[in-house]
C-alpha positions as a printed Julia matrix, in Angstrom:
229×3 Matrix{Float64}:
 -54.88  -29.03   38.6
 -53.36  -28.83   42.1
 -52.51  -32.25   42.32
 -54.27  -32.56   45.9
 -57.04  -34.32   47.34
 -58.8   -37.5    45.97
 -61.01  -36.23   43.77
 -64.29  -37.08   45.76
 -67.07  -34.79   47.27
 -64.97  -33.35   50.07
 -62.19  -32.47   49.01
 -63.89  -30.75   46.07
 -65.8   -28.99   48.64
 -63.05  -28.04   50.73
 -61.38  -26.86   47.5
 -64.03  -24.15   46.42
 -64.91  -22.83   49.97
 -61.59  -23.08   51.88
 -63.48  -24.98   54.82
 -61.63  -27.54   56.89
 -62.86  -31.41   56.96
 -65.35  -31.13   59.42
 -66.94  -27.73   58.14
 -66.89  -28.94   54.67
 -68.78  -32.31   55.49
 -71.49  -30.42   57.39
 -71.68  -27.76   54.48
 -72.67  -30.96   51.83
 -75.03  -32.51   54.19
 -76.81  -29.15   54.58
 -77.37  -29.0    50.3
 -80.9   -30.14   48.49
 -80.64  -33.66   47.34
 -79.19  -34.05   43.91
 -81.36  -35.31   41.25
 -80.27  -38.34   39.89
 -80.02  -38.88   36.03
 -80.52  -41.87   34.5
 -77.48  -42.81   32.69
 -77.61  -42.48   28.39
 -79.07  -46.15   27.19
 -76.34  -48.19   25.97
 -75.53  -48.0    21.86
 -77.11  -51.0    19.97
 -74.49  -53.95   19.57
 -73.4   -53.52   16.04
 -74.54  -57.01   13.75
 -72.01  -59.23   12.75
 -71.2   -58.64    9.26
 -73.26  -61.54    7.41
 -71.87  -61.19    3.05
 -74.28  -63.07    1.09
 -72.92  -66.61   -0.05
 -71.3   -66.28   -3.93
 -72.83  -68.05   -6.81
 -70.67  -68.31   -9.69
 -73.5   -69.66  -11.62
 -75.07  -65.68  -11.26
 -72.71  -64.25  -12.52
 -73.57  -64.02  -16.6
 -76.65  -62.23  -15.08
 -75.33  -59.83  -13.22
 -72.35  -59.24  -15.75
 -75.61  -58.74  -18.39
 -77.07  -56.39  -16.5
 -73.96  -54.71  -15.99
 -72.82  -54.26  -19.24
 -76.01  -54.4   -21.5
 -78.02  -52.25  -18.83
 -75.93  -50.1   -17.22
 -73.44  -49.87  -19.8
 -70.72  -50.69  -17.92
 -67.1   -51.85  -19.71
 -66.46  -55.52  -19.74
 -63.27  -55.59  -19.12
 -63.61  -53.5   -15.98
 -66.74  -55.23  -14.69
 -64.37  -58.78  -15.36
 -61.37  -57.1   -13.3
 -63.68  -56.16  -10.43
 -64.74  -59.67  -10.47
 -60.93  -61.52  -10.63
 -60.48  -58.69   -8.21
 -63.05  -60.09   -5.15
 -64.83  -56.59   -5.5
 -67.86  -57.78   -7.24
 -69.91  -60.72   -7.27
 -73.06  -62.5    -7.68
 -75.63  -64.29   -4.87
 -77.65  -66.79   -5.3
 -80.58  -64.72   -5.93
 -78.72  -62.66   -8.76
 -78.07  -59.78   -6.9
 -74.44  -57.54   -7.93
 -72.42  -57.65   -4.48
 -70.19  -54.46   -4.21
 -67.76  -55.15   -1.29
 -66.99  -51.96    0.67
 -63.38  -52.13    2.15
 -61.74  -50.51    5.08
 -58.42  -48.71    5.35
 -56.71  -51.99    6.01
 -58.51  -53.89    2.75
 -60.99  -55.78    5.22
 -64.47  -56.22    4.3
 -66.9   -54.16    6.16
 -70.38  -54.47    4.45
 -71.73  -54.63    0.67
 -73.59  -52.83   -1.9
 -76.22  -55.43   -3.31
 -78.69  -54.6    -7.01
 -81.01  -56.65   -8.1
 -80.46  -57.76  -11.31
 -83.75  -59.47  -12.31
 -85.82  -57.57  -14.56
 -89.03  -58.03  -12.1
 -86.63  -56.9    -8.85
 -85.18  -53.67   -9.3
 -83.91  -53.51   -5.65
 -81.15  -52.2    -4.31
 -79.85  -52.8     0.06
 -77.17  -53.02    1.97
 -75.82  -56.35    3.39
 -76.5   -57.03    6.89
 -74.58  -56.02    9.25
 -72.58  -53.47    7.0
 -70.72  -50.47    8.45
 -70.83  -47.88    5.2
 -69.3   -45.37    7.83
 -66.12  -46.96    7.93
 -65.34  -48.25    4.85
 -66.22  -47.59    1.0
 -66.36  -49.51   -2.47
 -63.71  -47.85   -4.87
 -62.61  -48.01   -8.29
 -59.46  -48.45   -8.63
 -58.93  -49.79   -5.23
 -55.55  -48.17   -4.72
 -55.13  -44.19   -4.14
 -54.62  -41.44   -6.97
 -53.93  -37.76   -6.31
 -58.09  -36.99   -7.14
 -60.75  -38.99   -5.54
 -64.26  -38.62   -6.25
 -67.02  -39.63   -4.08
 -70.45  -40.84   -5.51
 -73.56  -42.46   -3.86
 -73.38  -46.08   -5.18
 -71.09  -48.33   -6.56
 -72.23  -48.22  -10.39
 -71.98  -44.73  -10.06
 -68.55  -45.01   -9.16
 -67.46  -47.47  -11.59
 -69.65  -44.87  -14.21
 -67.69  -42.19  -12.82
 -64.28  -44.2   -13.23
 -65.03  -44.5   -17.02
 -65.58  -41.33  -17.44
 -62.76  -39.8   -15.37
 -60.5   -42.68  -15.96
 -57.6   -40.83  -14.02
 -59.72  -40.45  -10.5
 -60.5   -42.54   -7.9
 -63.91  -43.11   -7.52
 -65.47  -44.18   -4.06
 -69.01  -44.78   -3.2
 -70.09  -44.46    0.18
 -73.07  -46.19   -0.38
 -76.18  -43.35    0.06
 -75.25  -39.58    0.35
 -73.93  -38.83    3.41
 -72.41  -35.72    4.37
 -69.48  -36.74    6.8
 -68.7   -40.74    7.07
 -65.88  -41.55    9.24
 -64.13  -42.89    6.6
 -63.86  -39.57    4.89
 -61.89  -37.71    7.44
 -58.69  -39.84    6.4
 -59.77  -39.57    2.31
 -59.54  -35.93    2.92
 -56.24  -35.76    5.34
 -54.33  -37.66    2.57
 -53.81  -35.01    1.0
 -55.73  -36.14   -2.79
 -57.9   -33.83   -4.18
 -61.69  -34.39   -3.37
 -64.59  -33.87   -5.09
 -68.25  -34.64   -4.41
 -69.81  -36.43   -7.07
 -73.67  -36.8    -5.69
 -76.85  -36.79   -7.48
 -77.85  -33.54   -9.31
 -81.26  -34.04   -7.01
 -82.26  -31.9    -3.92
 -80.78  -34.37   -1.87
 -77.55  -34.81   -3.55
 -77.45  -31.38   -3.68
 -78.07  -30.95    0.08
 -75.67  -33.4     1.05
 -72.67  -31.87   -1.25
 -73.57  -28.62    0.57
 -73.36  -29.92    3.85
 -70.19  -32.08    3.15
 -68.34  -29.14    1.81
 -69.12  -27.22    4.55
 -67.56  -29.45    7.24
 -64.66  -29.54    4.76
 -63.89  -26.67    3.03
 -61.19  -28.27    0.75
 -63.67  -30.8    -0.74
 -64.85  -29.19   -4.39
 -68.53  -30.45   -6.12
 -68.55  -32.16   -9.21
 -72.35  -32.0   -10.35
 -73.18  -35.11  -12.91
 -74.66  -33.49  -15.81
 -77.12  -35.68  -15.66
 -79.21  -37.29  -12.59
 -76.11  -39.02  -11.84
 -73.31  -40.82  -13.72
 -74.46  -43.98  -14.53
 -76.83  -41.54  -16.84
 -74.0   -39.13  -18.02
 -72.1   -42.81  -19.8
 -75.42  -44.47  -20.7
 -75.93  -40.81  -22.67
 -72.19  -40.97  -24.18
 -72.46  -44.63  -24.95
């Protein structure tokens, strides 16, 4: 704050006793040897993003189990695939990109689509914090957040003037929801009516006050338009 001195040993010495060069080197080599700490292990190295390879020949199975299954629209389960949003690997999984703020691909939802491989993961390498699948991709004045994407596309059906993310799992506080909430839309939390969905709602809302919860009225709302449809 003073401006003076170069920051080292000494002259922080000097600064907190008022002794001169001389008495304040003496003064430091007269203290108890400082433990040294170990310094914080570096982070992992984050996995490059590896998207599973399309298969256009998957894709009447995964728009079956889409539609017939889940009970999905057509027509929106068609635009998410003209889109890039949504589409199949060679082992008939539904691949759910998740975008970024700037449209770029930063992981994927994948189901299993079989009827002997009900599976769902995440690609590898995918960074859910920064980044979330959304239906419709472009902003509206109320967003709700869910935990996958057919819950969000469920959701949009049902609220067809929200936006509905998934952030891939309930999560309380992923980066990427800092800037959903600072653009001013109106947020709700759409989790699972479970303990966990419940816990995570409560703990979102708590870090952000402005955020509202929007309980499914069933499990979750893939259930709430299988029930209606």
């Amino acid at each position: 704050r003073e401006g003076r001195g170069g920051g080292g040993a000494i002259d922080l010495a000097i600064h907190l006793t008022g002794l001169r060069f001389r008495e304040a080197l003496a003064w430091l080599a007269r203290l108890p040897a400082a433990t040294v700490v170990s310094p914080p292990p570096a982070p992992p190295a984050q996995s490059c993003l590896q998207l599973p390879r399309p298969d256009p020949a998957r894709l009447g199975r995964i728009t079956a189990y889409l539609t017939s299954q889940r009970g999905l629209a057509p027509a929106l389960i068609d635009a998410l695939i003209q889109a890039g949003a949504l589409y199949a690997d060679a082992r008939a999984n539904a691949v759910f990109l998740l975008w970024d703020q700037h449209h770029a691909p930063i992981g994927a939802e994948l189901r299993g689509t079989l009827p002997d491989r009900p599976w769902r993961g995440l690609a590898s390498g995918t960074r859910k914090d920064l980044g979330f699948f959304s239906v419709p991709a472009t902003p509206l004045p109320a967003v709700i957040i869910c935990e996958s994407a057919i819950d969000a596309i469920s959701c949009s059906l049902l609220h067809p003037g929200y936006r509905c993310i998934s952030t891939a799992g309930a999560r309380p506080n992923p980066l990427c929801l800092a800037a959903i909430v600072a653009s001013g839309a109106t947020v709700y939390c759409g989790f699972d009516a479970d303990p966990t969905g419940e816990d995570m709602a409560t703990a979102m809302i708590a870090m952000h006050p402005t955020i509202h919860r929007r309980r499914p009225s069933r499990h979750d709302w893939n259930d709430v338009l299988r029930d209606q449809r």
